[in-house]
Backbone as numpy.savetxt, mean C-alpha at the origin, in Angstrom:
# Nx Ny Nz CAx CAy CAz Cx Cy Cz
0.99 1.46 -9.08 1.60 2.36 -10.02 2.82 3.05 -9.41
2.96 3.39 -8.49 3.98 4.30 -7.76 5.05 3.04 -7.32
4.93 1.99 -6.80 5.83 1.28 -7.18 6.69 0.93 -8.38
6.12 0.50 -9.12 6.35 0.71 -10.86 7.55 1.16 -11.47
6.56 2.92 -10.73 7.13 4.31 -11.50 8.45 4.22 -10.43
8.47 3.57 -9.69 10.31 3.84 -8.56 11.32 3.11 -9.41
10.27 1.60 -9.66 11.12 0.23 -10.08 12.02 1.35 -11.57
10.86 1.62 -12.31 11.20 2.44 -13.62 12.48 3.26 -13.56
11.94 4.50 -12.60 13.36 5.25 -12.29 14.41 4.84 -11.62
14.25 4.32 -11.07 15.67 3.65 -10.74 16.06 2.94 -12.14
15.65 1.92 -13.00 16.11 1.36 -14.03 16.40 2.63 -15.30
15.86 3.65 -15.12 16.39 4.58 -15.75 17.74 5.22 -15.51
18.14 5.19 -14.10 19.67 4.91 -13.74 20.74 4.25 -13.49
20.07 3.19 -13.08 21.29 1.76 -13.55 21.47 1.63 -14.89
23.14 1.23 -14.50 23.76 1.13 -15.81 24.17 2.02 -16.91
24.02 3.05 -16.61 23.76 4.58 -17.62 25.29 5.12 -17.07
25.81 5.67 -18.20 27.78 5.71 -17.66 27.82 6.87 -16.55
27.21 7.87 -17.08 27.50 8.96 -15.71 26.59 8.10 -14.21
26.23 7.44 -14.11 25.35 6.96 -12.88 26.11 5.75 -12.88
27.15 5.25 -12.94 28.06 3.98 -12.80 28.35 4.01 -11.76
28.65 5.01 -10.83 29.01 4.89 -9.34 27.55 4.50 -8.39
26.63 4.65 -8.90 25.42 4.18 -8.26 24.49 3.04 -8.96
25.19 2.08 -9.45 25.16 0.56 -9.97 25.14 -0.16 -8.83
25.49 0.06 -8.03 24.91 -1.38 -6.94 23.93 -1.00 -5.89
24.18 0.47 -5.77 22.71 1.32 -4.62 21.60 0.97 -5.53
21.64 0.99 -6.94 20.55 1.44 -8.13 19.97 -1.00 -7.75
20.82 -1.53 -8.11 20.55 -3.15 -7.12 20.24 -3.35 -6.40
20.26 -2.78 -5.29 19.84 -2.90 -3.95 18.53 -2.09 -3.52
18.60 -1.01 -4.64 16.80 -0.29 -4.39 15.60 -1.01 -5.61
16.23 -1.36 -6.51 15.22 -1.72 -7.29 14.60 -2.88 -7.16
15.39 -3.96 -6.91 14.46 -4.96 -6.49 13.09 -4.86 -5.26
12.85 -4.31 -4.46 11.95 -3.95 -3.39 10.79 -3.33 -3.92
10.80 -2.37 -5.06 10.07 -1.74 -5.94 8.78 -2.63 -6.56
10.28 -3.25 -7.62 9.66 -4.66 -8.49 8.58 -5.92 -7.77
9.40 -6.31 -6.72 8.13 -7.29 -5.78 7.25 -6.61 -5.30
7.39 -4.84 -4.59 6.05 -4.68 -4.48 4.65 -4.47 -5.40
5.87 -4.02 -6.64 4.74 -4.11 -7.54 3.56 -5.55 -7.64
4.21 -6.45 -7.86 3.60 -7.64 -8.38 2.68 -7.72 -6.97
3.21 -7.50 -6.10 2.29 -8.10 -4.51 1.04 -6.88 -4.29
1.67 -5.76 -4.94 0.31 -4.80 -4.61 -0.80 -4.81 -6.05
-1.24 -5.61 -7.17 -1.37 -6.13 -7.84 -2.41 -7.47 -7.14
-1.14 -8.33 -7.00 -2.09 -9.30 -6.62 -3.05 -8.94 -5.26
-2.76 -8.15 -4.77 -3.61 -7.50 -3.37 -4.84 -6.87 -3.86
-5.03 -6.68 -5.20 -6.38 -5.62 -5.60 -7.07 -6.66 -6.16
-6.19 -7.95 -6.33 -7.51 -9.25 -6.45 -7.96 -10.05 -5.24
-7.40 -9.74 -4.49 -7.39 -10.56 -3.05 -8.37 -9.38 -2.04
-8.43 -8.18 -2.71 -9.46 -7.17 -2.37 -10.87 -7.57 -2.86
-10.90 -7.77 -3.69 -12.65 -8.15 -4.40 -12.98 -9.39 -3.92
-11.55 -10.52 -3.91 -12.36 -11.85 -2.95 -12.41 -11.55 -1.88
-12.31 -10.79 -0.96 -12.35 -10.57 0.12 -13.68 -9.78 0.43
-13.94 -8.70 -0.57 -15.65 -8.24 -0.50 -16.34 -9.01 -1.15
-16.15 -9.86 -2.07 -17.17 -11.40 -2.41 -17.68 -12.11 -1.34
-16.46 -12.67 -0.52 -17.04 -13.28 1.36 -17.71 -12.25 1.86
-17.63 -11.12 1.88 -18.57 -10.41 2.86 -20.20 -10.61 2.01
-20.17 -10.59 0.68 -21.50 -10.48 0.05 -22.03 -11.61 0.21
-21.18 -12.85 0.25 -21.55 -14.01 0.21 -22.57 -14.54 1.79
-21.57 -14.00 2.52 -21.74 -13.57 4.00 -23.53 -13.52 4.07
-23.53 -12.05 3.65 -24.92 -11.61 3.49 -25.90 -12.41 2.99
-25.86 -12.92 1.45 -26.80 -14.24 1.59 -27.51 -15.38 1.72
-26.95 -15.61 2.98 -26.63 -16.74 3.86 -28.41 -16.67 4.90
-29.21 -17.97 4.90 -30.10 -17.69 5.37 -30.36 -16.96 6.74
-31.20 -16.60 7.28 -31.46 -16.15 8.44 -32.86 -16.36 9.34
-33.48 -17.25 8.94 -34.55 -17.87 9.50 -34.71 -18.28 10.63
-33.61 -18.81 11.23 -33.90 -19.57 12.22 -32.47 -18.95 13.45
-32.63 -19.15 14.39 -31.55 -18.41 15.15 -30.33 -19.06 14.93
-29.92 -20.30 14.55 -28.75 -21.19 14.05 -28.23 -20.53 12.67
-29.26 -20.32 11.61 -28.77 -19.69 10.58 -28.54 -18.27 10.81
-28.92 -17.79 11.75 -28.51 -15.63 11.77 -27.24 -16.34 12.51
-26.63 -17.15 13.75 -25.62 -17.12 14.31 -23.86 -17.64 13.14
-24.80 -18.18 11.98 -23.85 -19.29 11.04 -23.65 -17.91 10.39
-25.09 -16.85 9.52 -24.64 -15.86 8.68 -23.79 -14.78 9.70
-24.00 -14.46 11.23 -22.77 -13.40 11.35 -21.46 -13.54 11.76
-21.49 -14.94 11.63 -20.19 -15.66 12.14 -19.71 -15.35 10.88
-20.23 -16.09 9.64 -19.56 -15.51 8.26 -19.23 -14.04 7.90
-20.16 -13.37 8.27 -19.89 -11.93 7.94 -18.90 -11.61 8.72
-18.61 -11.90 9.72 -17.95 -11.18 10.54 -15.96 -11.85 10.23
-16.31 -13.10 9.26 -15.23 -13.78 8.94 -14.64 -13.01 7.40
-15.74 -12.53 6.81 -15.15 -11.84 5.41 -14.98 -10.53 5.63
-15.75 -9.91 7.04 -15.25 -7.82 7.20 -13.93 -8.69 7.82
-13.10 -9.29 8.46 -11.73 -9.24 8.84 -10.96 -9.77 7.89
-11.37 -10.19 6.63 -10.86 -10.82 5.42 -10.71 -8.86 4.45
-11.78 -8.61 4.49 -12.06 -7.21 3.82 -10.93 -5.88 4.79
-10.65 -6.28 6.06 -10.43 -5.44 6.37 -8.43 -5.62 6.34
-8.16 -7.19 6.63 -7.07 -7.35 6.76 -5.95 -7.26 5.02
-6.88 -7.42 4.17 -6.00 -6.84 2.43 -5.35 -6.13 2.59
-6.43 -4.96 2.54 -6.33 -3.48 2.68 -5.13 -3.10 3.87
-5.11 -3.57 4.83 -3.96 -3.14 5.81 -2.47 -3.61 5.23
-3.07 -5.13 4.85 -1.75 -5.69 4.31 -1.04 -4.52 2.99
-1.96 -4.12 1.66 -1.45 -3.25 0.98 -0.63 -1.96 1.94
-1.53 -1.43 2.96 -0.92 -0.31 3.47 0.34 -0.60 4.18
1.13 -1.73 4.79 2.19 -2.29 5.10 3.04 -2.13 4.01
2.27 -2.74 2.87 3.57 -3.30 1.61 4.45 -1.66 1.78
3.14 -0.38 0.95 3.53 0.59 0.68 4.51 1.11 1.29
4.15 1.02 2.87 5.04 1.48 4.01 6.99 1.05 4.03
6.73 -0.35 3.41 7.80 -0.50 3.55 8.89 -0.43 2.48
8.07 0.73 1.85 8.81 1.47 0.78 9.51 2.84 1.15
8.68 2.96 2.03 9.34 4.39 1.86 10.88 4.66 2.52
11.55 4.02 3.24 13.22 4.21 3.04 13.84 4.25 1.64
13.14 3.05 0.96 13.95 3.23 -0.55 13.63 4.28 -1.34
12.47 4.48 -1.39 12.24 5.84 -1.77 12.86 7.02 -1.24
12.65 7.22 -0.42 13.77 8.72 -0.13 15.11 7.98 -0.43
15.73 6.99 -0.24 17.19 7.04 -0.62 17.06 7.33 -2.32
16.54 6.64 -2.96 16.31 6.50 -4.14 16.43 8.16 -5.12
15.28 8.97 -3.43 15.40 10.20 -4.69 16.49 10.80 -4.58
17.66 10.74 -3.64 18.45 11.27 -3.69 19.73 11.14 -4.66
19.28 9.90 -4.80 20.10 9.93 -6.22 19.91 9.53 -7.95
18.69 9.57 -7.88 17.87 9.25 -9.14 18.29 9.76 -10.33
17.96 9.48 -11.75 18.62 10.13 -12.39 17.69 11.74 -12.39
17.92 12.58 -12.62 17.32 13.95 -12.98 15.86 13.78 -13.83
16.46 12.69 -14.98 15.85 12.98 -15.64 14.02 12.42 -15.29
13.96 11.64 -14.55 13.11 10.86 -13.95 12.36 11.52 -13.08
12.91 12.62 -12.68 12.46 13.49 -10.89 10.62 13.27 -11.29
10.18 13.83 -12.31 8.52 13.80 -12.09 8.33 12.61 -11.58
8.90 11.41 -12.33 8.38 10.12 -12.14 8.43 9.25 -10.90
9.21 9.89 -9.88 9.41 9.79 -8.80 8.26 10.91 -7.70
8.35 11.90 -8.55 7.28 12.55 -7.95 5.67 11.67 -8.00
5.75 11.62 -8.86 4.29 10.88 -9.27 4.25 9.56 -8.41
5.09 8.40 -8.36 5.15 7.63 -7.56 5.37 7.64 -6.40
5.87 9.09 -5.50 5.84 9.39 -4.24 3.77 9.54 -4.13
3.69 10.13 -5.02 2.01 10.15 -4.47 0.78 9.75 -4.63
1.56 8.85 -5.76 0.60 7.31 -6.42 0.97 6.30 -5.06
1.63 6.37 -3.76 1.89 5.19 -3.12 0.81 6.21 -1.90
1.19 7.41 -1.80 0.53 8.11 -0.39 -1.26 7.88 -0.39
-1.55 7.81 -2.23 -2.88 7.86 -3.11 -3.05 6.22 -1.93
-2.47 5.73 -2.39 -2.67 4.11 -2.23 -3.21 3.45 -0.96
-2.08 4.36 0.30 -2.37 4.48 1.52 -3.58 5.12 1.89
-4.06 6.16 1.29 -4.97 6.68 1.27 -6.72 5.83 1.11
-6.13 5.06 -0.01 -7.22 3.87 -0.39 -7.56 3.09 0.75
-6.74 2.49 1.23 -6.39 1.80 1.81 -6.89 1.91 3.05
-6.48 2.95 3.77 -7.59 4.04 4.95 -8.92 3.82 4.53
-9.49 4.09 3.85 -10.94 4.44 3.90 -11.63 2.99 3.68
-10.37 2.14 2.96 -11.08 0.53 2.62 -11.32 -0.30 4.20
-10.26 0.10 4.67 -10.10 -0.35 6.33 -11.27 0.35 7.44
-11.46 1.59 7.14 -12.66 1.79 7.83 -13.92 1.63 7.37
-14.03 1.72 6.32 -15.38 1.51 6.07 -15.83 -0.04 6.34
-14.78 -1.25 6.85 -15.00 -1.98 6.83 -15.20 -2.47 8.32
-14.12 -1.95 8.82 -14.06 -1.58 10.62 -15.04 -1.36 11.15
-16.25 -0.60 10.69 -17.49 -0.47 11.40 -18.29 -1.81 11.43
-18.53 -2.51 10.75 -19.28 -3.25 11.21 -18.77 -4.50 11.47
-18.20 -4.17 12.41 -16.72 -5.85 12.68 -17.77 -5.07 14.28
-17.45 -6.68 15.40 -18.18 -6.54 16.41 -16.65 -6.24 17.46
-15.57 -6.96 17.69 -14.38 -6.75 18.63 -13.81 -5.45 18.59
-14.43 -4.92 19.52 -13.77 -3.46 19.82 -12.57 -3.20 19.93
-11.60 -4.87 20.25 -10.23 -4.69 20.70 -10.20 -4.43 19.55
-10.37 -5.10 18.18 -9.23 -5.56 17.23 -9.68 -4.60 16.66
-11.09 -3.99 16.58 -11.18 -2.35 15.58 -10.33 -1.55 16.13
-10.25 -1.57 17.56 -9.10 -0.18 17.47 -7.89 -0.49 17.51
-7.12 -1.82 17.31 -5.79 -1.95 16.94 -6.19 -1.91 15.54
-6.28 -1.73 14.69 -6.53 -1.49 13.32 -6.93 -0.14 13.09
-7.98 0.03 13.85 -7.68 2.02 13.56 -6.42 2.34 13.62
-5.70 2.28 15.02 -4.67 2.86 15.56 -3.23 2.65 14.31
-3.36 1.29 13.69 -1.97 1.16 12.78 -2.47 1.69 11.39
-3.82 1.49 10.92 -3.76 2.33 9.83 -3.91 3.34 9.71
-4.39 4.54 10.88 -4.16 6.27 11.11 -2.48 6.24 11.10
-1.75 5.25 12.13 -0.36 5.37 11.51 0.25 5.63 10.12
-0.25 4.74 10.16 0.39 3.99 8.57 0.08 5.60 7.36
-1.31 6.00 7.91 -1.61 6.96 6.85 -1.13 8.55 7.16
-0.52 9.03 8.20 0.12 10.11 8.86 1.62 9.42 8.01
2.46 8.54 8.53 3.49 8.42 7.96 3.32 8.85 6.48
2.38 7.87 5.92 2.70 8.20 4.45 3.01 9.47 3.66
1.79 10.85 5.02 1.98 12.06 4.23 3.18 12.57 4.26
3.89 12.45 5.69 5.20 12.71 6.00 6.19 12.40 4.80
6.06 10.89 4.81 7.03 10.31 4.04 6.83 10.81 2.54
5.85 10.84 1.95 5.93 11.64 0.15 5.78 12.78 0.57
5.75 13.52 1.21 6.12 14.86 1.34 7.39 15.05 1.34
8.49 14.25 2.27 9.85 14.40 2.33 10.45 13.98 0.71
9.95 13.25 0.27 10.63 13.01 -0.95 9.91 13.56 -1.82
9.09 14.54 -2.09 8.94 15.20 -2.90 9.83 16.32 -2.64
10.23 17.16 -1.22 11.09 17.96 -1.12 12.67 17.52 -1.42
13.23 16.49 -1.00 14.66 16.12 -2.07 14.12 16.04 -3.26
13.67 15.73 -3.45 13.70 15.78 -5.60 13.17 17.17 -5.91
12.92 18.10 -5.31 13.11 19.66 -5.13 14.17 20.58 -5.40
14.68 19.88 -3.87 15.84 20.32 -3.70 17.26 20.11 -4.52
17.29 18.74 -5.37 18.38 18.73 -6.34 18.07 19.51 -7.65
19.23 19.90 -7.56 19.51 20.48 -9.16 20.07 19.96 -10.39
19.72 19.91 -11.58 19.96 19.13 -12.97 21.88 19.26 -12.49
């Protein structure tokens, strides 16, 4: 949604006569918007197949010590399927946020909520995204790779507050 709502406002200022001097910034930010939309989209279906393998995972026999080693080999193949979406969404978001602050700085006025709202429909997202990654992180067995995955998605989710915080303060700070 907060992608969307950028792609939106920005298309609410391209092309519009007083915003003619920002016709090719308004080109150069909107497309980035638009693909993330569609990719963070297809990521919330690539989220449920990804907790399908983990369920699938689960009922996988366990009788015999060959079948518990086959079911946690699987499980342990759909929590890094479950865990790697979710990071991937928190990347996409991330690599929004330059266009976004450029964006609010010159948006049209009339749009400012909608930019507001999509500054914190993307932080919302990151947010998701955090808790989808840990809750999944626990029961993964490689200690390396849980805590390189803690470590970039506590990143990822500190930036985000930073980052829609800063652009909620420019779209503050301009005046109609």
């Amino acid at each position: 949604m907060g992608a969307s709502l950028a792609c939106m406002a920005g298309l609410m200022t391209y092309g519009r006569r007083q915003f003619e001097h920002l016709d090719a910034t308004m080109r150069r930010l909107i497309p980035p918007f638009h693909a993330a939309s569609a990719r963070l989209t297809a990521l919330v279906d690539a989220d449920a197949q990804a907790f399908t393998a983990c369920l699938e995972a689960m009922k996988l026999p366990r009788s015999t010590p060959e079948e518990k080693d086959r079911r946690a080999a699987a499980l342990q193949k759909g929590l890094r399927q479950a865990v790697t979406v979710p990071l991937e969404l928190a990347e996409t978001v991330a690599s929004l946020w330059p266009a976004l602050r450029e964006l609010a700085l010159c948006v049209n006025l009339a749009c400012r909520s909608d930019l507001q709202v999509a500054a914190k429909a993307l932080e919302t997202g990151m947010f998701g995204a955090y808790f989808n990654v840990l809750i999944n992180l626990k029961d993964i067995s490689d200690d390396k790779f849980k805590d390189q995955i803690r470590q970039r998605i506590s990143s990822l989710l500190e930036e985000a507050k930073t980052q829609a915080a800063l652009v909620l303060d420019r779209l503050e700070e301009r005046q109609e």
